[in-house]
N, C-alpha and C positions, 0 to 999 in steps of 0.2 A: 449211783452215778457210775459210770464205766467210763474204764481210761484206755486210750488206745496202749499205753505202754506197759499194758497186764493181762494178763493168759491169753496169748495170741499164738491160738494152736492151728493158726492156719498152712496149710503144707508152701513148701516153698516155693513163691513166684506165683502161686495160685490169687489170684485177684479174683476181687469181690465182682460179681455183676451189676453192668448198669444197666439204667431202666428209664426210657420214657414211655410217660401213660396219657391218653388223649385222655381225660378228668370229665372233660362235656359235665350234664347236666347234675347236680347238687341230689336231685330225685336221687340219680341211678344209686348210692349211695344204699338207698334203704329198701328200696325196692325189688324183687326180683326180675333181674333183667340178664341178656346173654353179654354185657360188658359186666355184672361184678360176678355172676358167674368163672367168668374166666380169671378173674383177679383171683377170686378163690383160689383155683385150681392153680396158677402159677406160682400164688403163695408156699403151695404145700411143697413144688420143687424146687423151695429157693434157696440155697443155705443160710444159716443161720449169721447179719453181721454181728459185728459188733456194738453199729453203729448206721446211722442212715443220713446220709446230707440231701437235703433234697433244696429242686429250686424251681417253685410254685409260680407259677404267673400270676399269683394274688398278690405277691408282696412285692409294691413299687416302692424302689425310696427314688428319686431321680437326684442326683448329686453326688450320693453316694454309695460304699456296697457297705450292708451288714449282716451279720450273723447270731442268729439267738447265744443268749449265752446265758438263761436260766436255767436250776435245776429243775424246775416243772414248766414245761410252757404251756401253756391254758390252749382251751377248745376254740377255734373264732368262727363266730357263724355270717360271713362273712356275707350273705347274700340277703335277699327280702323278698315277700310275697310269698313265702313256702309254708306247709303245714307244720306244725306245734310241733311234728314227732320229728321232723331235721332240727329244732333248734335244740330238741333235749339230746341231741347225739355228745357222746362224751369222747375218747379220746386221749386216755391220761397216760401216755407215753413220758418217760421221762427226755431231760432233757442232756446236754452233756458239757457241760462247762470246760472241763478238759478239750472235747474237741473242737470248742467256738475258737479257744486260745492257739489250738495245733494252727488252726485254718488260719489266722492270725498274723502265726510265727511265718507259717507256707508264704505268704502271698505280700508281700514288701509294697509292691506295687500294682494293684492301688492298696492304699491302706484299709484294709477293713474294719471296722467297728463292732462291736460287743454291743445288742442290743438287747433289753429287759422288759419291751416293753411288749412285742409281737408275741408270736407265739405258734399255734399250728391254724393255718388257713384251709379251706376246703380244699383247695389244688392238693394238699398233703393228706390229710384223716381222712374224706372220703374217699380215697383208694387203698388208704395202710391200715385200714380197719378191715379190710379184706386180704389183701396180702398178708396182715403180719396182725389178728383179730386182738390178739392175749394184749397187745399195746405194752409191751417189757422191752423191748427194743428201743434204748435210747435217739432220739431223732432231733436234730438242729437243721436251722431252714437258712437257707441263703439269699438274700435279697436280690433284684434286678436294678440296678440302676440306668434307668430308661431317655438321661442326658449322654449314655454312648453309643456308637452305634456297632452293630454285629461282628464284625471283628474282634473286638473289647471283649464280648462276651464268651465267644469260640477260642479266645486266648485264656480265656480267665478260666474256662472250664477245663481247658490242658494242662493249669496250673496244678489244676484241685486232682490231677487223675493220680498223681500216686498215692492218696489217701484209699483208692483200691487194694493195694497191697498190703496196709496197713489191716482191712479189717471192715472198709465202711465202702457200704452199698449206695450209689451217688444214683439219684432219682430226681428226672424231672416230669414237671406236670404244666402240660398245656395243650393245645392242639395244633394238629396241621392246619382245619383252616376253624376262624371263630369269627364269624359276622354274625351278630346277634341282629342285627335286622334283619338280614334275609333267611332267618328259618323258614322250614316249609314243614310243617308237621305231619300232613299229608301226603310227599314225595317221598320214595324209596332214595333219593339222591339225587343232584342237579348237577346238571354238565357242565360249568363254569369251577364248583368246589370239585367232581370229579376229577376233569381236568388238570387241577393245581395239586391235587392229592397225589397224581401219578409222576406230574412231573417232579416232585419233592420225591416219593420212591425213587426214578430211578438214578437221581442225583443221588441217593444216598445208596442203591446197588451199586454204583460205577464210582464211588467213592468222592465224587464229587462236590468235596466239600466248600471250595470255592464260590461256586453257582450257585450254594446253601447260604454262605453269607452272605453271597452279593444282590440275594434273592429279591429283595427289600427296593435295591437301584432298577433292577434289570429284568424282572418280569411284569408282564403285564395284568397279569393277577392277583401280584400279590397285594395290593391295597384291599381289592375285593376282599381276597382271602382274611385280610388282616387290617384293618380300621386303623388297628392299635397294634405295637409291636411283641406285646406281653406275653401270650400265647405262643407265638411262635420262638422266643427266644431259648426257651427251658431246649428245645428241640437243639439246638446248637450248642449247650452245654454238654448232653449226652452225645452228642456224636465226636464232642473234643476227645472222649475219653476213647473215640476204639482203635485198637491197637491191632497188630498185624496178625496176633495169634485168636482174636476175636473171631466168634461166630454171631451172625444179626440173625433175629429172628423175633419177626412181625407177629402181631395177633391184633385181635380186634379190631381186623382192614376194611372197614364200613362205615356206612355215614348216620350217624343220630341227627331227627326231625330233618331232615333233608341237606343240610348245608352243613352241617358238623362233622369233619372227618375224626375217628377214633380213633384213628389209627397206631397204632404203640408198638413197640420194640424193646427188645434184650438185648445186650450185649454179651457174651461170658466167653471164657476160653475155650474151644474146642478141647 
């Protein structure tokens, strides 16, 4: 178990990088495709944390917010219909009780909860099996509580951002846009997810974070884009955290089976 309050040789002021990742399909996971390809390769230039918080659009509590706080948190195969060889995927990351407690002490309001029973969801081990393969890198998962609405969450995620300094890499998992009925498995990309994909970049080039939260009230899309609010919330956590000395930089700017935008971003210091 690793504690954030032991050999933290990180240089001074230097914060850890954040990271959302469009997660899309459970497949791409095992598969060879040019989304874990690139996970690969941004694994190899990532530094080392200490720790990893991440906040998966798999795990709804609506009421409340929680946090893993076991020493091992088990593999969740979280989905159905898929071949034998996704469910034997493992994932034995430990987990880190010390930093369930930090997140704990951090965040007064709202209260957060110590949870034992969760664990890691696809939205998390299908992309940090690629990013971070060895799984020695202690990881605890942040819940969404889906009774608040978008503000709550873009607050909660600027709570959590000085835990970059500390040592731990804050990673969210979901997509820009997720309508699971309208795939088009056949389409290179459809003009309606298109559309919504771009106007989410350039609200997030021009810093526009307002237009981010209020996206939910005030675009015409975003229901289309977004059914359910899960998916798109993880994206509002990451962007609480960048800072003035931050560089963004996109990958994976394309759409899976037609309707699914990939799209994902780093944040790090220049």
């Amino acid at each position: 178990m690793a504690s954030l309050n032991r050999n933290l040789n990180l240089q001074p002021n230097k914060a850890m990088p954040a990271i959302f990742v469009g997660h899309g399909n459970p497949m791409l996971a095992i598969s060879d495709n040019r989304y874990s390809r690139k996970w690969k390769a941004l694994g190899k230039t990532l530094p080392r944390p200490k720790a990893i918080l991440s906040i998966s659009a798999h795990w709804t509590t609506p009421g409340r917010v929680a946090v893993t706080g076991m020493d091992q948190p088990r593999t969740i195969h979280d989905f159905s219909g898929f071949p034998d060889t996704l469910y034997a995927q493992q994932y034995p990351a430990p987990g880190d009780p010390e930093l369930a407690k930090e997140i704990c002490t951090l965040i007064q309001s709202p209260a957060i909860e110590c949870d034992a029973a969760w664990g890691l969801d696809h939205g998390t081990w299908t992309v940090l099996m690629h990013l971070f393969p060895k799984a020695d890198i202690p990881v605890v998962q942040l819940s969404l509580d889906l009774n608040q609405d978008p503000q709550f969450h873009f607050d909660l995620g600027k709570a959590l951002s000085s835990l970059r300094e500390k040592g731990v890499l804050i990673f969210g998992s979901g997509n820009v846009t997720h309508n699971l009925s309208q795939l088009k498995p056949s389409a290179a990309s459809v003009d309606w997810a298109v559309s919504f994909d771009e106007k989410i970049k350039g609200w997030i080039d021009s810093r526009d974070d307002q237009s981010l939260i209020n996206a939910k009230k005030t675009d015409d899309l975003y229901r289309m884009a977004h059914p359910t609010d899960e998916h798109y919330l993880p994206l509002l956590y990451i962007l609480a955290q960048r800072s003035k000395g931050d560089v963004l930089r996109y990958f994976n700017a394309d759409f899976d089976l037609g309707t699914l935008s990939m799209r994902s971003f780093i944040l790090s210091e220049g």
